[in-house]
N, C-alpha and C positions, 0 to 999 in steps of 0.2 A: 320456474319459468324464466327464459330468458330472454331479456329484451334487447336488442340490437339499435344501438344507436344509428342512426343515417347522418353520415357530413352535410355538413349545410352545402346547399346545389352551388353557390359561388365559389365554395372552395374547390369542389370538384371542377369547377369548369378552369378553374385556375391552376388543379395539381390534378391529372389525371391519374394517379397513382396515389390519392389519397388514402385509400383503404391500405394500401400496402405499407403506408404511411403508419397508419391508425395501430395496425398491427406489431407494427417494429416497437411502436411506443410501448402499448398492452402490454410487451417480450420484453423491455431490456432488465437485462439483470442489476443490481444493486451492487455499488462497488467493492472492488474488494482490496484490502491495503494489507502488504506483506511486511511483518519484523524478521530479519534474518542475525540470526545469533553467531559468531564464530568465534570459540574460548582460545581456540589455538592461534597463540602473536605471530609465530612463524607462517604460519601459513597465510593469514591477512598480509603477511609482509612483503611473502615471495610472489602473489597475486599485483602486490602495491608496484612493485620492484618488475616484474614482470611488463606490466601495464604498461607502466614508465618508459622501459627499452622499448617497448611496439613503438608508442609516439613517436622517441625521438628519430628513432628508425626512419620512420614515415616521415617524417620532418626534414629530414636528411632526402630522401629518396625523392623527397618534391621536387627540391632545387637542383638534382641532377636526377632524372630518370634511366637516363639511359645508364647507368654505372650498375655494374652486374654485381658486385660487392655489397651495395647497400640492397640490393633484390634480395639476396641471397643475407644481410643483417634485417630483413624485415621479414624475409617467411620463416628464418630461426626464431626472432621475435615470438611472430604469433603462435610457431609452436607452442614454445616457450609458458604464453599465455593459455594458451588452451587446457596445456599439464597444470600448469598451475590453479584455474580455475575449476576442471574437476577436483583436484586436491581439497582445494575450499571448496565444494559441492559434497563433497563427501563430509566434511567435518560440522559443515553450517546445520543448524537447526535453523529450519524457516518457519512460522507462524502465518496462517493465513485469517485476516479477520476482512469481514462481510458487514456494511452497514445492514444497522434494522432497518425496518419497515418504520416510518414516522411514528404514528399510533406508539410503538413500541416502545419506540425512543422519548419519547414525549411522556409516556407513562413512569418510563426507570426514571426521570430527572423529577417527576414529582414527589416520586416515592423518597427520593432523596436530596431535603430541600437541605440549605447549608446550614451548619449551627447558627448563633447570634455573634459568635465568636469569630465565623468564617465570611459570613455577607459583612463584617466589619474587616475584614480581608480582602473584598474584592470577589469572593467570589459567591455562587448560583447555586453552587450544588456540593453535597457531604463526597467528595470526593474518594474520602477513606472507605464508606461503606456500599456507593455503588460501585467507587471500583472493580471488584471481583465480579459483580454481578455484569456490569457490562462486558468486561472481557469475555465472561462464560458465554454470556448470550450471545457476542460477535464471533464467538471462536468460531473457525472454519473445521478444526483440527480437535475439539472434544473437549476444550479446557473447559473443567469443573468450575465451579467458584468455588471449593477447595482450594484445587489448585491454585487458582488465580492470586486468592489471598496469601496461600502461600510464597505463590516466589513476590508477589508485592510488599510482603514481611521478610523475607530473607535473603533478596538479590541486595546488590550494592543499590543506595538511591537513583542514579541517574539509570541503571539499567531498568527498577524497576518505574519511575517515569516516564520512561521509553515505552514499556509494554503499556501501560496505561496511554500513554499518547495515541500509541498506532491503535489504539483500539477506540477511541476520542475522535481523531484524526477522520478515519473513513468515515463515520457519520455525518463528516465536515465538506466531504467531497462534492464539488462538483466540477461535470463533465461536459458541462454547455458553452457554446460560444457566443455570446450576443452580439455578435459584430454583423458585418453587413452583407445580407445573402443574398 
């Protein structure tokens, strides 16, 4: 059975669109943070390089607009950019990770409280052995915690810190504004 909360009546009289309100909350999706991999230097490069020329193009093209020369060094430009960033689209491996649900989350950091070694470290939690396990459970994209351990054992450190981060990181997320409405 299910039971249907009713808005308190001030609130309704205050947001007539409360229920529509109620329901967006109910929906929204849990966020999702992406790591994009690109092994090929040339191509991050010709992207970097590419980028660069749009700017200064555009930068140029401010202080005189009317000059048909720099119109024409800014839509080469963006070609320019465009070829290039399919080139990186093509080579990048992207990872999509999804925070858990709290419950969740709150469960894997108990499972893995830090050694005696690591809270004299500074830190909360066994980082070495939930690692994989949280990656797998945030993957958006299938990664096992095989996998996970694996490239966490055999990437260079900071890449695999990085995949550990982005998978850290979103459960960190938030998307609210407290300012003044």
């Amino acid at each position: 059975m299910t039971t249907t909360i009713e808005p308190p009546a001030n609130a309704v009289a205050k947001d007539a669109h409360w229920a529509a309100k109620l329901e967006r909350l109910r929906n929204r999706n849990r966020p999702v943070a992406k790591l994009t991999i690109c092994d090929d230097e040339t191509v991050k490069e010709a992207l970097g390089e590419a980028q660069y020329e749009e700017r200064q193009a555009k930068r140029l093209l401010e202080v005189d607009p009317s000059d048909a020369n720099l119109k024409k060094r800014v839509a080469a430009a963006t070609r320019a950019v465009s070829k290039a960033q399919a080139a990186f689209d093509e080579e990048a491996i992207v990872l999509r990770f999804q925070a858990l649900e709290r419950p969740v989350f709150e469960a894997l950091k108990k499972a893995h409280p830090a050694s005696e070694e690591q809270s004299d470290d500074g830190l909360e939690y066994d980082v070495e052995t939930m690692g994989p396990k949280l990656i797998a459970q945030s993957s958006l994209d299938g990664i096992t915690e095989e996998d996970a351990a694996h490239y966490l054992n055999t990437w260079a450190e900071g890449e695999a810190a990085q995949l550990f981060q982005t998978a850290w990181d979103v459960q960190q997320v938030t998307r609210l504004d407290v300012g003044k409405g």
